[in-house]
N, C-alpha and C positions, 0 to 999 in steps of 0.2 A: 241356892237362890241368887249370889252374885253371877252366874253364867244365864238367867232368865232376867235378871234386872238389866246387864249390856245386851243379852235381846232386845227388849223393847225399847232402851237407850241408842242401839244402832239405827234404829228407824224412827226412833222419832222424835228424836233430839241427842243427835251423834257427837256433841259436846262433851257431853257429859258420861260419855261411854268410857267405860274401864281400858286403861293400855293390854293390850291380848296376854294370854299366859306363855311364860316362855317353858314351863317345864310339863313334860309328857304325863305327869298325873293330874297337872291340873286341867290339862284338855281332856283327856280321858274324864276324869269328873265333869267338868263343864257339858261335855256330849252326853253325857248319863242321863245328866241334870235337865237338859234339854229336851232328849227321848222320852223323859214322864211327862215331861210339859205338854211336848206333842199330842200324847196318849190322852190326857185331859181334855188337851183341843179337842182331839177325833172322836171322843165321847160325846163333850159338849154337840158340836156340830153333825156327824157323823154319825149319832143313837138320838139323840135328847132333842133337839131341833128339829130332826128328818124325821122321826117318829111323832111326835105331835103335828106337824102337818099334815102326815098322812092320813095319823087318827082321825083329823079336823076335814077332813077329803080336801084339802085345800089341795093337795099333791101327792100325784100319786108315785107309787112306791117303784124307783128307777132301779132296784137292783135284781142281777140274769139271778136267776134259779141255777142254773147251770153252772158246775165249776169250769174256770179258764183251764185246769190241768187235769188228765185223767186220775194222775196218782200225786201219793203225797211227795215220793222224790223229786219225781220230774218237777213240780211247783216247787221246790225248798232250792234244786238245783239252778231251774230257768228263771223262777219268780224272788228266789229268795238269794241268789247267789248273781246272776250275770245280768239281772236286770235294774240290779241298781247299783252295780259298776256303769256299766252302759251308760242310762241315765244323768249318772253324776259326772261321765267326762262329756256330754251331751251338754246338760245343762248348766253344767256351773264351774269345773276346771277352767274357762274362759275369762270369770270373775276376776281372777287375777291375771291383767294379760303378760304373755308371752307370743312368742310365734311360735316355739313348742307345744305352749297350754291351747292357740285358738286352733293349729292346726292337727292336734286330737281330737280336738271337738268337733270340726269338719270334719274328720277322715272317721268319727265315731257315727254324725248324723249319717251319713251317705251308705256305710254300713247298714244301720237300721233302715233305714229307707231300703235298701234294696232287697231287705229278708224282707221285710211286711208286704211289699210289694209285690213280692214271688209271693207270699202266702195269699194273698187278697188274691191274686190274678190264677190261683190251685196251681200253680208251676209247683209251690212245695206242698205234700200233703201237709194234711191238719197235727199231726202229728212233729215234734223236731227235725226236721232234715239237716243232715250232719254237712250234706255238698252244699247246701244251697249257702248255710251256715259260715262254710270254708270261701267261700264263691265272695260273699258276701264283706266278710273280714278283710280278703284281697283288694277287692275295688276301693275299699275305706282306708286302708293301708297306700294306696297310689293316691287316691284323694289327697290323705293327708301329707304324705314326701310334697305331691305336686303343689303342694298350700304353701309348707315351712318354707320350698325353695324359690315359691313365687312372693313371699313377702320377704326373704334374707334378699333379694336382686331390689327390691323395693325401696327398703329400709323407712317404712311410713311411721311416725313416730304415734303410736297408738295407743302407747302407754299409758302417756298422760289424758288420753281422754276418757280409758276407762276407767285410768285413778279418778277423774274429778268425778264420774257418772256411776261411780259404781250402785249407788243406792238405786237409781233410776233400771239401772239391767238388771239388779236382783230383785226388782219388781217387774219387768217384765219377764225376768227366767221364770218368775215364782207362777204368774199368772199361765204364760204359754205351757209349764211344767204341771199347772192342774186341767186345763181343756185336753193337754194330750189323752189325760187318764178318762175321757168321755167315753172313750169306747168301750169301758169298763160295766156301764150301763145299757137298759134299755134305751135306744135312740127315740125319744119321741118331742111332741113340739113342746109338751110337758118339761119334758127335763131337760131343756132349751130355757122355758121361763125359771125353771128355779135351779137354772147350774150354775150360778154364785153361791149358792146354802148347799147344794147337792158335793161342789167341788171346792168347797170351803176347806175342807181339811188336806188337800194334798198343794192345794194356793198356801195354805199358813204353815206346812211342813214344806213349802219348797224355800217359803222366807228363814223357817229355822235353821233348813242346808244350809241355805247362803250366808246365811250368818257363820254357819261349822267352819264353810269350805275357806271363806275368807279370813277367820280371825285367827279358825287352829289347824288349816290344813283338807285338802281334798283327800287322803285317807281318813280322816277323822267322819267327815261326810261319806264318805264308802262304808264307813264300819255302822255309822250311824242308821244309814239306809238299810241294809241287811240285817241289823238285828231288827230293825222294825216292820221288816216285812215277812221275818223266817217267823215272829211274833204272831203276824194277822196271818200268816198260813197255816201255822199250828193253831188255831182259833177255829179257821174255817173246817179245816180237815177231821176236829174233835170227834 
């Protein structure tokens, strides 16, 4: 319960938030503690709220019929294993800056960008493609070298402005971190009007990341992501 009380203390009244844990069980608990939190939310928001509106026809029911992954590996491995590594050096290794941490994060977006792009444009089948994949890693990999060595000639002192803003970027990672997951859904103008309730739960699970990433560590938010997505894939797959 103390690692859910300095959640909502982090955001909303950071005064009074707990000094971070310095020992590895008590992040390990704290992240446990926080993964059921989540699970609550996504219930709340993501069954309980979205299900009574639908019932009520106020809205209608945004999610595909169709699985993202033909099989259960393939989803445990791409969905459950490498996309929320990805993700978490995308969206919140930044959190804390460095010119190491912002220039993974760059050389991470420009990777994803360039697979999605191949895939959206059929350059890669629908299926994984292992070159586009390799293709993809590469250019994200020069991105990033050309990032770290373009702010070490720079030396712009950034630090301190993410130190003082960091509440403000983990509200925007959190937000930009649930529109991404729109495509998750049916695209309609529908689920346009109701994609604050619709994407409620992956907006208040990117605030819980950010909390991980920043007080116990971006592995801690790595491990956190992946059990709770190998979680909702062994759900979906039942």
């Amino acid at each position: 319960m103390t690692s859910i009380k300095n959640f909502l203390f982090f955001y909303l009244h950071p005064s009074r938030s707990s000094p971070e844990p310095t020992s590895i069980f008590k992040k390990i608990l704290g992240t446990m503690s926080l993964l059921v939190f989540n699970w609550v939310l996504l219930i709340f928001f993501g069954v309980v709220i979205t299900t009574l509106l639908i019932e009520a026809g106020i809205m209608e029911d945004p999610v595909l019929k169709e699985k993202a992954f033909p099989t259960l590996i393939t989803a445990l491995i791409l969905g459950g294993l490498i996309a929320p590594v990805i993700e978490e050096l995308i969206s919140r290794i930044w959190l804390l800056y460095s010119q190491r941490n912002l220039s993974i994060a760059i050389g991470a977006t420009i990777s994803a960008l360039i697979y999605k792009l191949c895939y959206y444009t059929g350059f890669s089948s629908a299926s994984p493609n292992i070159k586009v994949g390799l293709i993809s890693i590469f250019f994200g990999v020069v991105a990033g070298h050309v990032t770290f060595s373009t702010l070490k000639k720079m030396n712009l002192n950034l630090g301190e402005i993410f130190r003082k803003n960091v509440l403000r970027l983990a509200f925007i990672s959190s937000i930009a971190f649930g529109y991404l997951h729109i495509a998750n859904y049916k695209f309609t103008t529908n689920l346009l009007l109701f994609s604050p309730i619709v994407l409620a739960t992956y907006i208040t699970g990117g605030l819980i990341l950010s909390f991980v990433r920043i007080r116990y560590g971006i592995l801690y938010a790595m491990g956190f992501h992946i059990i709770h997505n190998v979680i909702f894939i062994l759900i979906k797959f039942r």
